[in-house]
One Martini backbone bead per residue (centre of mass of N, CA, C, O) as a GRO file, in nm:
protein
  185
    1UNK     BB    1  10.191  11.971   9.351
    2UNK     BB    2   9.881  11.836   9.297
    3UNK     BB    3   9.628  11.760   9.094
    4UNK     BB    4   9.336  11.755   9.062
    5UNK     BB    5   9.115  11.481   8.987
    6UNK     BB    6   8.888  11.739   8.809
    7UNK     BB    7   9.102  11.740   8.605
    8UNK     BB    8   9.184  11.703   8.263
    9UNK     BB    9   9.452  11.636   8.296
   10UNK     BB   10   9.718  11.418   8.196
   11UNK     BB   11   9.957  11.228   8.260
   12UNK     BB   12  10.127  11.334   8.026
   13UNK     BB   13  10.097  11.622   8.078
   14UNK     BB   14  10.209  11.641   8.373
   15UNK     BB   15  10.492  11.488   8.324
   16UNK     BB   16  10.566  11.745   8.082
   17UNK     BB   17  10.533  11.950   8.353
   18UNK     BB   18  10.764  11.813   8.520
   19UNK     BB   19  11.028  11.879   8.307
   20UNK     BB   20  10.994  12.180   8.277
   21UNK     BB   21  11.028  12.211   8.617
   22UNK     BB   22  11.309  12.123   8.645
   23UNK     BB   23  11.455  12.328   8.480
   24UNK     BB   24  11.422  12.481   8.791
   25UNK     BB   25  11.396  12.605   9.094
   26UNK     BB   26  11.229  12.569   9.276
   27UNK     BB   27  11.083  12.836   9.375
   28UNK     BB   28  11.073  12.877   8.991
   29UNK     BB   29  10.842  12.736   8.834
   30UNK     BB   30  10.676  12.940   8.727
   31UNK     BB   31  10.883  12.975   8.444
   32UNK     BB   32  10.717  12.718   8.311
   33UNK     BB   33  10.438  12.854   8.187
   34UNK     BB   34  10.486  12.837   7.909
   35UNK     BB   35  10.523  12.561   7.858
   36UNK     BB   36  10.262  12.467   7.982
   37UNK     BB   37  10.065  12.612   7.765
   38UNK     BB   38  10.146  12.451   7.524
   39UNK     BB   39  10.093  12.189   7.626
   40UNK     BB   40   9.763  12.229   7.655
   41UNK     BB   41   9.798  12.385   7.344
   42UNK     BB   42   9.876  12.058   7.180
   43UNK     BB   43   9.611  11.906   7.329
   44UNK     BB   44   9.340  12.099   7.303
   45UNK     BB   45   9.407  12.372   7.112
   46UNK     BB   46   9.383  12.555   7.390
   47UNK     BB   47   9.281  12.811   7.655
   48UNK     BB   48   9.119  12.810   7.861
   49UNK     BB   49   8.994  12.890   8.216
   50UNK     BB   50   9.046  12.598   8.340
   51UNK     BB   51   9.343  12.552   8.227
   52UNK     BB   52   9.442  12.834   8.348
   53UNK     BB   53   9.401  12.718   8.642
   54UNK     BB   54   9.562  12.428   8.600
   55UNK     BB   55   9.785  12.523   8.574
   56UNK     BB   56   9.839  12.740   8.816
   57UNK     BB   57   9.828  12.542   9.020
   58UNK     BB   58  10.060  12.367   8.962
   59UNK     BB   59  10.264  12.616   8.950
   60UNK     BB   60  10.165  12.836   9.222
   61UNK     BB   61   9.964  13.019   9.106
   62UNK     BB   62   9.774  13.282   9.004
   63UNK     BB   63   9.544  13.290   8.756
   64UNK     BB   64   9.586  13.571   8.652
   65UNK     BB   65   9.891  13.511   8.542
   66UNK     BB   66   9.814  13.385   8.343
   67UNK     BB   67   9.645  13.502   8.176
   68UNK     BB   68   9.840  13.725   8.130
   69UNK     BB   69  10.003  13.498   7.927
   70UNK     BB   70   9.762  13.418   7.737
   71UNK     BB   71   9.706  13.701   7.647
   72UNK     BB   72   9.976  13.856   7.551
   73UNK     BB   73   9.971  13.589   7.316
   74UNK     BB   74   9.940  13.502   7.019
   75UNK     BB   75  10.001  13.140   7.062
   76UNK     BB   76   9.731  13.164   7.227
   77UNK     BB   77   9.432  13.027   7.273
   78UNK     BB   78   9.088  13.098   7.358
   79UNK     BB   79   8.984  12.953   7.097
   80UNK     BB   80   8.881  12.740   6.876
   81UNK     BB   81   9.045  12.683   6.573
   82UNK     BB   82   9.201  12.588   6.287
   83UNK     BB   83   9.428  12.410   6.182
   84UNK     BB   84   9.477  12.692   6.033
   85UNK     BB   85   9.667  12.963   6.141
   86UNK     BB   86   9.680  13.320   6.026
   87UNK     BB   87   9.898  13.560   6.071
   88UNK     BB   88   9.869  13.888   6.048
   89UNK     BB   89  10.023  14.198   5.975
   90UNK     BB   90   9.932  14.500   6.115
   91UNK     BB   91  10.124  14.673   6.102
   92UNK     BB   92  10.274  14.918   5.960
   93UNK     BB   93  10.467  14.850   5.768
   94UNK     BB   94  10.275  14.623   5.626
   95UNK     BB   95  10.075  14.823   5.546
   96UNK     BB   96  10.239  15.016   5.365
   97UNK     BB   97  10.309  14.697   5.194
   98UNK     BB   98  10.030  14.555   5.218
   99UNK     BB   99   9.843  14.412   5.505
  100UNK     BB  100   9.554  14.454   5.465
  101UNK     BB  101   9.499  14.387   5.161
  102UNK     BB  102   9.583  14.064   5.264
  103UNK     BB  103   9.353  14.030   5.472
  104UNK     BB  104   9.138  14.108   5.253
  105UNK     BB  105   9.222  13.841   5.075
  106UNK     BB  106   9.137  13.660   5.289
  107UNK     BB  107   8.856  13.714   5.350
  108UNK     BB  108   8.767  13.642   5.055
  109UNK     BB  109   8.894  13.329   4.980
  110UNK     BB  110   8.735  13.245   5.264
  111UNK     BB  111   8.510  13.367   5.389
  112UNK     BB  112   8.610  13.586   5.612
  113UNK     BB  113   8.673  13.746   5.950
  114UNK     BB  114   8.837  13.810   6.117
  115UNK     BB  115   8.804  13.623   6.370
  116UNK     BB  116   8.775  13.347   6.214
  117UNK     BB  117   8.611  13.028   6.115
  118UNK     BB  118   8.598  12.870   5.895
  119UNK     BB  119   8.346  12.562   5.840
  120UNK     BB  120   8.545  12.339   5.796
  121UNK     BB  121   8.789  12.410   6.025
  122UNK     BB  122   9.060  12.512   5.899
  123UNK     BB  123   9.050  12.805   5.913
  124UNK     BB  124   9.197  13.097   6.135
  125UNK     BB  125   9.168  13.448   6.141
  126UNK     BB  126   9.427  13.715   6.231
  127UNK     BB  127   9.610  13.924   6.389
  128UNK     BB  128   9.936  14.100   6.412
  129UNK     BB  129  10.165  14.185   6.549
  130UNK     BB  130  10.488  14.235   6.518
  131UNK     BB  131  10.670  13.963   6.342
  132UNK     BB  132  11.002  14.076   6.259
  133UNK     BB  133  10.946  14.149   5.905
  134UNK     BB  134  10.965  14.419   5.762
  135UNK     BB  135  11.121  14.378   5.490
  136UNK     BB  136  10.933  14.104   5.449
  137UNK     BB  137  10.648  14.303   5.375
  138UNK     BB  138  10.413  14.093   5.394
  139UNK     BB  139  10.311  13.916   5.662
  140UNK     BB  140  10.258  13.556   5.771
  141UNK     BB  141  10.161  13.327   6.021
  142UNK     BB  142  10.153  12.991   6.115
  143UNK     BB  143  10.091  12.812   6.335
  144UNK     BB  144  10.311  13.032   6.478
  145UNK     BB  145  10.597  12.899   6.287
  146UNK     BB  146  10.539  13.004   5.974
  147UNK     BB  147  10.694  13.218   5.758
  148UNK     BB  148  10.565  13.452   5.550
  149UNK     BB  149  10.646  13.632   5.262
  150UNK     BB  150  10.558  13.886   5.024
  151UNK     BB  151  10.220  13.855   5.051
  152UNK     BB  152  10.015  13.847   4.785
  153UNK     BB  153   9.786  13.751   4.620
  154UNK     BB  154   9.923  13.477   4.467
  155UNK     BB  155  10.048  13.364   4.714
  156UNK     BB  156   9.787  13.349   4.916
  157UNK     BB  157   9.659  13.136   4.749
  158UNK     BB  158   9.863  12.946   4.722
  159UNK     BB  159   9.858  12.879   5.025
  160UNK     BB  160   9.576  12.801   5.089
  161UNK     BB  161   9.569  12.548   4.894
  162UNK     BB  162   9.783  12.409   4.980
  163UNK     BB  163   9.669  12.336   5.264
  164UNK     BB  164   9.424  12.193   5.183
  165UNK     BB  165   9.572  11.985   5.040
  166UNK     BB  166   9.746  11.932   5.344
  167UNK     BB  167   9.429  11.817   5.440
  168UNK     BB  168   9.249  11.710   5.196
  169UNK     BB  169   9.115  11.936   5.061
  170UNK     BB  170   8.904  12.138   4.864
  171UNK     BB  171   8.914  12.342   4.660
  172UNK     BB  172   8.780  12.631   4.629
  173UNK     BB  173   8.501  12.787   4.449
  174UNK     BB  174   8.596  13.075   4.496
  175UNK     BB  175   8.596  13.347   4.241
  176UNK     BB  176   8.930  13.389   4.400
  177UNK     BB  177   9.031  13.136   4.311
  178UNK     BB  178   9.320  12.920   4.222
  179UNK     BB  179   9.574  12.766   4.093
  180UNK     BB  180   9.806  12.643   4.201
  181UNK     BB  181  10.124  12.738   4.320
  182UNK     BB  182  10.455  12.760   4.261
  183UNK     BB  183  10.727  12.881   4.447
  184UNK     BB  184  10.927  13.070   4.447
  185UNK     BB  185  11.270  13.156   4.476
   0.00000   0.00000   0.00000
């Protein structure tokens, strides 16, 4: 199935879906969803509802099933994030150990509210369900791929910090800023 010309998918995007549809059965395209998906919010940044109407298209598959495991997951984004996405896990365990604390802590550090992202369009802080490290909450996952553990006021602080520092901008000037510090091991 080619897609259409009036679609904004790059030559190089539709390539990279050629490439993941072809791990399966022909009759099994539809399988590549979730990589074809993370292609086009690796590209675009985020999951429109044109883009998933455009994989849907090329997968051959109806947009309600793309957007529902667009829905479903929380590593595709609906909407522009900042460069650093931040999820807070407060399933139970982590609320017990402190996981709200930390969402408050960075809605502080940050001025900002969950579901929000920064001025500079640095952070956006989001809430997640179990991110499956229990016994190491409170816990938060970086951009998706990167676990942060035990995660304290000073931790968090320190963490916001280093991120600003590895995006070349300048530390918070708000009254809950610190000054850098680095993580024990």
């Amino acid at each position: 199935m080619s897609v259409n010309p009036q679609m904004s998918l790059s030559e190089s995007t539709t390539a990279r879906f050629a490439k993941e549809v072809a791990k399966y059965p022909a009759d099994q395209k539809q399988s590549a969803v979730m990589a074809c998906l993370a292609i086009v919010q690796q590209e675009q940044g985020f999951m429109s509802a044109e883009s998933e109407r455009q994989v849907a298209e090329y997968l051959g598959m109806p947009a309600m099933a793309v957007h529902e495991v667009t829905t479903f997951y929380n590593m595709y984004n609906q909407q522009p994030c900042g460069k650093f996405k931040l999820n807070v896990c407060t399933n139970l365990p982590c609320q017990l150990r402190g996981g709200g604390k930390a969402l408050q802590d960075l809605e502080t550090k940050l001025s900002i509210k969950m579901g929000q992202t920064t001025a500079d369009g640095l952070f956006t802080l989001q809430q997640s369900e179990c991110l499956g490290a229990c016994a190491d909450s409170p816990v938060l996952l970086v951009n998706d791929r990167d676990m942060c553990s035990f995660m304290s006021t000073e931790r968090l602080v320190a963490l916001v910090d280093g991120l600003r520092e590895s995006a070349g901008a300048s530390v918070s000037a708000s009254p809950t800023s610190a000054t850098p510090q680095k993580e024990q091991a």
